[in-house]
C-alpha positions in Angstrom: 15.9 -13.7 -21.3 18.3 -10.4 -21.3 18.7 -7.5 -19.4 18.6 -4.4 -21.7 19.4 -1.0 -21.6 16.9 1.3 -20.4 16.8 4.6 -22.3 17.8 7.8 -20.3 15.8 11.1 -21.1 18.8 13.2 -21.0 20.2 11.4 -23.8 19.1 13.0 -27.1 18.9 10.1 -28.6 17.3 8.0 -26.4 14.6 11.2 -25.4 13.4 10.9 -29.5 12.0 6.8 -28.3 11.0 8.1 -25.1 8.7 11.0 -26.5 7.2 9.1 -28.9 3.6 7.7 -28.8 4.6 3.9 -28.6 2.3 1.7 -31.3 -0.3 -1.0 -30.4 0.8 -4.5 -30.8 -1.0 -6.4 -33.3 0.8 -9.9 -33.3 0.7 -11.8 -30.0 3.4 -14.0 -31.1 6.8 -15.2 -29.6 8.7 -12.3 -30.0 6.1 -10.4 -28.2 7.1 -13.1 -25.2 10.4 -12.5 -25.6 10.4 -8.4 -25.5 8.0 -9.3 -21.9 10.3 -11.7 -20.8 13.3 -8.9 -21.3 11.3 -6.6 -19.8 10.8 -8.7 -16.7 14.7 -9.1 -16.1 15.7 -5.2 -16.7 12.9 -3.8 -14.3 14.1 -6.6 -11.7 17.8 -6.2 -12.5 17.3 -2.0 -12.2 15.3 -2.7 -9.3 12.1 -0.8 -10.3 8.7 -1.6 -9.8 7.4 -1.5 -13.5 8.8 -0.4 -17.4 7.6 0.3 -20.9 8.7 -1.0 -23.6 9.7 2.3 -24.7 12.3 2.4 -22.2 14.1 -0.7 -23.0 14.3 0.8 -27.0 10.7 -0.5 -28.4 8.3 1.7 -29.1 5.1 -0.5 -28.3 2.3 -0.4 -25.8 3.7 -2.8 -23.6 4.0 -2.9 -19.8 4.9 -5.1 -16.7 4.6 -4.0 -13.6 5.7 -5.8 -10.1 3.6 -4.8 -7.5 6.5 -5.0 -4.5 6.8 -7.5 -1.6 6.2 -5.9 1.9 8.2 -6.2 4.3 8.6 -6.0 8.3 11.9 -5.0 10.3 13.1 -6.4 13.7 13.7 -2.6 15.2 16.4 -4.1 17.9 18.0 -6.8 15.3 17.2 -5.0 11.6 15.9 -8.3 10.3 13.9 -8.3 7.8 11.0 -10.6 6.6 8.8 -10.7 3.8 5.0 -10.7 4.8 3.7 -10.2 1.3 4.9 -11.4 -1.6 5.0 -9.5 -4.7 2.5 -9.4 -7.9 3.7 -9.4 -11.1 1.3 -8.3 -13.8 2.0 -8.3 -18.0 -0.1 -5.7 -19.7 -0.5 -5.4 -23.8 -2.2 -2.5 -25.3 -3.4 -1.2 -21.7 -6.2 1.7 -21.2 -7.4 3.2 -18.0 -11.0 3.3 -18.9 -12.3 4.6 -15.4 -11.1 7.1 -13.2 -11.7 8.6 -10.0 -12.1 12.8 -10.6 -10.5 13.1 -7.4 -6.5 13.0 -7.2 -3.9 12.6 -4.8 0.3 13.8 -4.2 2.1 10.4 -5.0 5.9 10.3 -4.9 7.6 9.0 -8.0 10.9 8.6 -9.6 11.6 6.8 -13.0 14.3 4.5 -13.8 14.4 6.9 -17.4 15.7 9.5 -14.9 16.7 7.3 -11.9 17.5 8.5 -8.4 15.4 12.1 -8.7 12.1 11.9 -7.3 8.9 14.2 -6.6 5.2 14.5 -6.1 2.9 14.6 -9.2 -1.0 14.0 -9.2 -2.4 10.7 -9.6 -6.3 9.6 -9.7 -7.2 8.2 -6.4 -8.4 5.4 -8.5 -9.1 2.8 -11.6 -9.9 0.6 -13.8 -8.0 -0.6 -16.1 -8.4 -2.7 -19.6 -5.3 -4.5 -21.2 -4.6 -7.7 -22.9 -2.6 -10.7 -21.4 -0.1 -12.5 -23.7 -2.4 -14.9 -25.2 -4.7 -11.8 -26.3 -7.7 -12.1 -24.1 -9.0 -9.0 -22.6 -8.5 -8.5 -18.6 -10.0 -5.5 -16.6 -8.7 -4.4 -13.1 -11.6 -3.1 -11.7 -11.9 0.3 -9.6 -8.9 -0.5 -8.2 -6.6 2.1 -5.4 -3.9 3.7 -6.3 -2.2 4.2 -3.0 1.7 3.9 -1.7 3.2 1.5 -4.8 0.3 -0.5 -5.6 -0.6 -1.6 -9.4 -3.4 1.4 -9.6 -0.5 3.8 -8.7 2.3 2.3 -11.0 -0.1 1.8 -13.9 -0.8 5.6 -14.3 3.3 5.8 -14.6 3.6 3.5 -17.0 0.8 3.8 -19.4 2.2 7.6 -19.6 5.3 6.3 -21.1 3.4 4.3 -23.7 2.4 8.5 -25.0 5.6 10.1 -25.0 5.0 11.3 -21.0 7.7 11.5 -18.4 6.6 12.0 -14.7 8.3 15.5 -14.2 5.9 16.5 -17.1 3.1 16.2 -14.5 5.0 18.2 -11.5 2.7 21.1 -10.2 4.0 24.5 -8.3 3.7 22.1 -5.3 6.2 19.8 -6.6 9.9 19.3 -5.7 12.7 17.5 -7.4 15.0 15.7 -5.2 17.8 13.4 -5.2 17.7 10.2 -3.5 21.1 8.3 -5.4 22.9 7.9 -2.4 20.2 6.5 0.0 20.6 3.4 1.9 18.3 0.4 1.6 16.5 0.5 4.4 15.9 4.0 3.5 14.1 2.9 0.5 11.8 0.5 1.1 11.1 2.9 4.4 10.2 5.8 1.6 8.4 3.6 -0.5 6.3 2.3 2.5 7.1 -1.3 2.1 9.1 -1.7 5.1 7.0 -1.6 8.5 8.8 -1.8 12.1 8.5 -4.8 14.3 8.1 -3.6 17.6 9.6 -5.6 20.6 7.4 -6.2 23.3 7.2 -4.6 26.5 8.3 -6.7 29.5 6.4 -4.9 31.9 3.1 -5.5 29.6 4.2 -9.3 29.0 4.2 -9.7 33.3 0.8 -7.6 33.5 -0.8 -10.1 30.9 0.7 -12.8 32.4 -0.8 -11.8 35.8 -3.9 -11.4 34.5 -4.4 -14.9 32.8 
């Protein structure tokens, strides 16, 4: 496995892969593992939460997507413990072949144009056809899209597979902002993945305990 370079629209060079419609794959061979297995280790390495393969420089319909762990934060000590664990998923020529007419604000940032985020318009929810590496068809069926679930992140990514950014979807309601310099509490916090642990209350713990 490597970590590649991810392509950055505000490179010229780079934007001519980016806008392309990426190609089905045909071949579900080795090297098809081997782009995946790259894939894997650049979005974990950039920290994202799913890539195309047109971001690290191939221009195939190719995504993975890591649903992310939750989290829960001691408020007194800032602890903090996984209570999910995360869910990666490998998707080869990927469709979404049912949607939900009604759409949601989601907030999204790219890791093609990383640390600027904003609101674009996402199907509430879907379902979803792709292949797996060994070329059997999977579905994902009417599936949410809520907070940075696979529904969500799908939409994202299969956009890259046609040439489409996520500030291509931005409506008058939409805002660009920059979140470079954030901490990483702050992040997870944003992203909904981190929830606070509340202490208890000792003056509820003695009325309980008086009442057992």
């Amino acid at each position: 496995m490597a970590v590649r370079r991810v392509l950055q629209i505000e490179d010229p060079t780079d934007a001519v892969v980016l806008r392309a419609k990426a190609k089905r794959i045909t071949s579900f061979d080795q090297s098809l593992a081997g782009l995946v297995d790259d894939m894997i280790e650049t979005m974990r390495e950039a920290r994202g939460v799913g890539i195309a393969a047109p971001q690290v420089g191939v221009s195939r319909r190719v995504v993975v997507i890591e649903e992310p762990a939750q989290y829960e934060e001691d408020e007194e000590t800032g602890e903090r413990t996984e209570i999910a664990p995360a869910v990666l998923y490998v998707m080869v020529n990927p469709e979404i072949v049912k949607a939900s007419e009604e759409t949601h604000m989601l907030q999204e940032g790219c890791l093609s144009m990383p640390g600027r985020y904003t609101k674009v318009p996402r199907h509430k929810w879907v379902t979803i056809k792709y292949y797996d590496l060994k070329g059997r068809e999977q579905r994902l069926r009417h599936i949410p899209a809520e907070d940075y679930k696979v529904g969500h992140i799908a939409q994202h990514e299969f956009d890259h597979l046609d040439g489409i950014m996520f500030i291509d979807r931005m409506t008058e309601e939409s805002k660009l902002v920059d979140y470079r310099k954030e901490s990483e509490s702050a992040r997870l916090k944003r992203r909904g993945l981190l929830a606070r642990k509340k202490r208890p209350d000792p003056e509820l713990e003695s009325e309980s305990a008086a009442n057992e």
